[in-house]
MARTIMAR-6671 format. One record per residue (C-alpha): residue in three letters; x, y, z. Coordinates in Angstrom, 1 decimal. Layout:
% MARTIMAR-6671
  type       x       y       z
   ala       X       Y       Z
...
***
This chain:
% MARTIMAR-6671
  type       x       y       z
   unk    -9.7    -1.8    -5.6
   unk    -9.0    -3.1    -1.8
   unk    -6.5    -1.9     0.9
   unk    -3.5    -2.9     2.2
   unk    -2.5    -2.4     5.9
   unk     0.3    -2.0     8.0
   unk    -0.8    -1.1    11.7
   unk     1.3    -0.7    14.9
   unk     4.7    -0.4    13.0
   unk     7.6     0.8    15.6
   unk    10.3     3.0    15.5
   unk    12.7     4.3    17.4
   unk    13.9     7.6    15.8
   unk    15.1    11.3    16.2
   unk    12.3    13.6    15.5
   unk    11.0    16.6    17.2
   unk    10.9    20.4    17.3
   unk    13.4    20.4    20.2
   unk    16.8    19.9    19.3
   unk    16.9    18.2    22.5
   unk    14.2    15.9    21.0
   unk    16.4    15.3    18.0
   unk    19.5    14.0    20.2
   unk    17.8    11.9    22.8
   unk    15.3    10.2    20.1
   unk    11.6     8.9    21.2
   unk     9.5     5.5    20.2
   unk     7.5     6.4    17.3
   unk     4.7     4.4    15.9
   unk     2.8     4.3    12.3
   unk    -0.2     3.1    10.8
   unk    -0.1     2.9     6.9
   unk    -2.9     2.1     4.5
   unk    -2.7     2.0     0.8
   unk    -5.4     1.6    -1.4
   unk    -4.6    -0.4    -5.0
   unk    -5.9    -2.9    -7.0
   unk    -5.5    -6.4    -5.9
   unk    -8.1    -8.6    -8.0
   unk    -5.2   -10.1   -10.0
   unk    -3.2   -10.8    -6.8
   unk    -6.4   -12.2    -5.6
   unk    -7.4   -14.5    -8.4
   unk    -3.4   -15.4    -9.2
   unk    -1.7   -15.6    -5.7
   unk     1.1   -14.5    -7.2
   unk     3.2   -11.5    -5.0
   unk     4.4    -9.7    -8.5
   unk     0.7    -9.1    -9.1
   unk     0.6    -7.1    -5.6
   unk     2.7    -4.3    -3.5
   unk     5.0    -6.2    -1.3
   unk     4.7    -5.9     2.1
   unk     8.2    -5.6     3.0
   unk     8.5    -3.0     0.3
   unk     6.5    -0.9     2.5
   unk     8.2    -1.6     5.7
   unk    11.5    -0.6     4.1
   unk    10.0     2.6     2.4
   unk     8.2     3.8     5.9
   unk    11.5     2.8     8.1
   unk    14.2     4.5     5.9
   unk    11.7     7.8     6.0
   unk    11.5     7.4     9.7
   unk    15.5     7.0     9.9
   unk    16.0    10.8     8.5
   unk    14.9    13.4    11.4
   unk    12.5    15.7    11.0
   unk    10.9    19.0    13.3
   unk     7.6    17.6    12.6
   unk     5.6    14.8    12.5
   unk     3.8    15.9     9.4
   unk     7.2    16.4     7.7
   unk     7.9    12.9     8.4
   unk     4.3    11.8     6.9
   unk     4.6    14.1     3.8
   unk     7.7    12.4     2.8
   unk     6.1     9.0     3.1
   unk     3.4     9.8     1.5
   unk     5.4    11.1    -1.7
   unk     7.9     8.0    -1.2
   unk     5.3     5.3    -1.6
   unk     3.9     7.8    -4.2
   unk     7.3     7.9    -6.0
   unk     8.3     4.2    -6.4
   unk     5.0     2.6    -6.2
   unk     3.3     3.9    -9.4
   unk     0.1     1.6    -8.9
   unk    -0.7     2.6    -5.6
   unk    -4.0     4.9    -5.6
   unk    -3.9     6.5    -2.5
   unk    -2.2     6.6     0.9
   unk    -3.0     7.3     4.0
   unk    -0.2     7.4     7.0
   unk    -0.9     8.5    10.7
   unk     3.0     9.2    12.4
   unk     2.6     8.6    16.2
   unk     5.4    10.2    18.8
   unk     4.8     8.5    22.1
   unk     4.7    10.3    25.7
   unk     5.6    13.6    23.6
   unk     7.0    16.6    25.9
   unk     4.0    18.3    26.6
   unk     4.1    19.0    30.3
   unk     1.7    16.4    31.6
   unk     0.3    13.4    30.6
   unk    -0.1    12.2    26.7
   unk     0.2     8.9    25.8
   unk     0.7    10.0    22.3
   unk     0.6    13.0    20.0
   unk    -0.6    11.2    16.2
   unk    -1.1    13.2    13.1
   unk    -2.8    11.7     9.5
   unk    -2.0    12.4     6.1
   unk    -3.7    11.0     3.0
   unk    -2.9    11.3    -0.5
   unk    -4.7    10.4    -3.5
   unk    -3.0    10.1    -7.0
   unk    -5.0    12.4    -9.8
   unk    -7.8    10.1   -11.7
   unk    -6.1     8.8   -15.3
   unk    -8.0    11.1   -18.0
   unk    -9.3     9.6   -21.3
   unk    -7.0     7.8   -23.7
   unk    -5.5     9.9   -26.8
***
């Protein structure tokens, strides 16, 4: 197994609770990490033998493009996207970050984490 990273990923999107929040939009950032296997990509260096980088990108910014209440909405559907269309992805773990949120005094950032691990394979039949 090993891990692939995407770190200080940037959005500008239309999230939040307020309604105001979801017309005037806020700078969002993310942090992804997947955990899969990447010997073969490793030994090969061959990208078919890996998850594509890019692939993730796209996958995280079309979830952040659809607005949400909550930031863990927004997590839990990229958690269950990369899920969905990457089959050989173990596990995922996303933080969603909403910069200088509306709290009433100082915050650089409000951030919450979601991980998700795909059920171990049971025994052949």
């Amino acid at each position: 197994m090993g891990q692939i990273a995407l770190e200080g990923m940037e959005f500008f999107a239309f999230h939040g609770y307020y309604d105001e929040e979801q017309k005037i939009g806020n700078k969002y950032g993310v942090d992804l990490y997947i955990s899969t296997n990447l010997l073969a990509a490793g030994a090969s260096d061959k990208l078919q033998q890996t998850v594509n980088y890019e692939v993730l990108y796209r996958l995280v910014a079309e979830e952040m493009r659809a607005p949400a209440r909550l930031l863990e909405h927004v997590a839990h559907r990229v958690l269950d996207r990369i899920m969905a269309e990457l089959p050989h992805v173990r596990k995922v773990k996303v933080s969603v970050s909403k910069f200088n949120p509306p709290l009433g005094g100082i915050c650089h950032r409000a951030r919450v984490t979601l991980a998700k691990r795909r059920p171990a394979a049971g025994p052949a039949e």
